[in-house]
N, C-alpha and C positions, 0 to 999 in steps of 0.2 A: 374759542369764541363762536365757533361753526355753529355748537350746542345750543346757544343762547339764540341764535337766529333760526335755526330748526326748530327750537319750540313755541319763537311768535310766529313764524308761518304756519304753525299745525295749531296755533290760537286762531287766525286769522283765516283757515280755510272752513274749521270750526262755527267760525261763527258769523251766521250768513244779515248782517246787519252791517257788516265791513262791504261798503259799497265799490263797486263796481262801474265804472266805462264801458263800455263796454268789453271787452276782455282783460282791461288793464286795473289792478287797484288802485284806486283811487288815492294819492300820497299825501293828505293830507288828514288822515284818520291816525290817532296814536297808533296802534301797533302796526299798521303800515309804514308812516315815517320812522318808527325804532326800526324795522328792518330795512331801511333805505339807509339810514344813518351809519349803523352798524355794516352792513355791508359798505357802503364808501370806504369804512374804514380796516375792513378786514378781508374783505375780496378784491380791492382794486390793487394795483402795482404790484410789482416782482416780489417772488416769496411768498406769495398767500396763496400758492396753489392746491396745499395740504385741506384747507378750506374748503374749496370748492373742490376737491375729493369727498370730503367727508357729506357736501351738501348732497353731491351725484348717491354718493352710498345710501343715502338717507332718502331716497327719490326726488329730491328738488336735483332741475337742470338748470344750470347758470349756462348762460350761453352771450355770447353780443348781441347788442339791439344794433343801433347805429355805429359804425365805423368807419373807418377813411385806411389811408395808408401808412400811418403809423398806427394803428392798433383799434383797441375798442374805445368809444366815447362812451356808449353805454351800456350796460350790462342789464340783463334778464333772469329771472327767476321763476319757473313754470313749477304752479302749485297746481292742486288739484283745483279749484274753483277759478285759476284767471295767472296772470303774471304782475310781477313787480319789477318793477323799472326801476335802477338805484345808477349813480356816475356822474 
């Protein structure tokens, strides 16, 4: 499912109409919320790690935005043009 999320982000870095905050995408654009969606659902919780392997391999870094001391609240996605915020 990594695949599917890899190829809206290399849509969305593509195509410079996908507005921007300033560094952050904006999550209210279709293929920004399908990679927010999709990620919630296949990069959050234990055992999706193979995932965000394949995203690093692919050059997206998923990394924590916000977190406390039990773990991440939110997760990061650094594209070539900005990050997505998904969690």
């Amino acid at each position: 499912m990594s695949d599917l999320i890899i190829t809206l982000i290399n849509a969305i870095d593509k195509d410079e109409s996908v507005p921007l905050r300033g560094q952050y995408f904006v999550g209210d654009h279709p293929l920004v919320s399908a990679v927010i969606y999709l990620s919630n659902k296949y990069l959050v919780g234990d055992g999706h790690y193979e995932h965000m392997q394949n995203m690093t391999k692919n050059g997206y870094d998923v990394y924590p935005g916000e977190h406390d001391s039990y773990g991440w609240i939110t997760g990061c996605i650094k594209t070539t043009r900005g990050i997505i915020v998904f969690g």
